[in-house]
matplotlib code that plots the C-alpha trace (Angstrom):
import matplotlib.pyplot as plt

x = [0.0, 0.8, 2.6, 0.0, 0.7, -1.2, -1.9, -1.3, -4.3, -3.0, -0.1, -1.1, 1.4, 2.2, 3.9, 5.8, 6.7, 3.1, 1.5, -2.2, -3.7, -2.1, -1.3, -4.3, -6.2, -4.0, -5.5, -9.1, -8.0, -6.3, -9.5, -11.7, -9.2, -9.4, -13.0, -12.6, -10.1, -11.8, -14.2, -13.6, -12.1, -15.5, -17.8, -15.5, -15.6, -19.6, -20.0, -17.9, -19.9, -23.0, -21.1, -20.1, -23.8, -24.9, -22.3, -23.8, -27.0, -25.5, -26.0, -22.4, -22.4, -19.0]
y = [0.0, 3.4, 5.7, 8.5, 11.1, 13.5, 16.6, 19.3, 21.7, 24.8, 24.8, 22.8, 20.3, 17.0, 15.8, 12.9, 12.4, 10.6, 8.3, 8.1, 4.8, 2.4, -1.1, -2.3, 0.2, -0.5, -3.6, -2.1, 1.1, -0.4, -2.4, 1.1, 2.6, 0.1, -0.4, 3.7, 3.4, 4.8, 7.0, 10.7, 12.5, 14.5, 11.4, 9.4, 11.9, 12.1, 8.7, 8.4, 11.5, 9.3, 6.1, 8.3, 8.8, 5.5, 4.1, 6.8, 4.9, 1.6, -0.6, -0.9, -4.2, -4.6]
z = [0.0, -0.9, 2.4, 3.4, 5.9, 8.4, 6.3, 8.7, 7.5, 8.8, 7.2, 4.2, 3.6, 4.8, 7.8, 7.1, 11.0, 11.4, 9.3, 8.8, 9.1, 12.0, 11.0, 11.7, 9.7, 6.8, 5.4, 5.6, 4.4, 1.0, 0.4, 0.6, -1.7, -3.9, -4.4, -5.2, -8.3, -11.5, -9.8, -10.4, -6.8, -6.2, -6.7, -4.7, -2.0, -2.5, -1.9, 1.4, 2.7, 2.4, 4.2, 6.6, 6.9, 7.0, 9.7, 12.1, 11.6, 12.1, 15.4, 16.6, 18.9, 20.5]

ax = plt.figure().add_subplot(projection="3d")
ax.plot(x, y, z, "-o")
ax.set_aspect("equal")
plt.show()
């Protein structure tokens, strides 16, 4: 998987000193990208906006 870093959004530019996802978000994180590729960056973005939704709706049993 590609190396992504914190984007520091006040300065606007990446931090390499953190990285974004842990280890164990890696895997799930790649498969999320992944199921992205081909998709135009606003329409990707669209369509995680209404996941984000969803989940919020979701019964989280732990």
């Amino acid at each position: 998987m590609q190396q992504f870093y914190k984007l520091s959004l006040e300065q606007g530019e990446l931090s390499t000193d953190q990285e974004l996802f842990s280890d164990y978000e890696k895997a799930r994180a790649e498969t999320i990208l992944k199921a992205l590729e081909g998709m135009r960056i606003i329409s990707a973005q669209a369509l995680l906006e209404k996941c984000k939704e969803a989940v919020m709706q979701c019964q989280i049993s732990v």
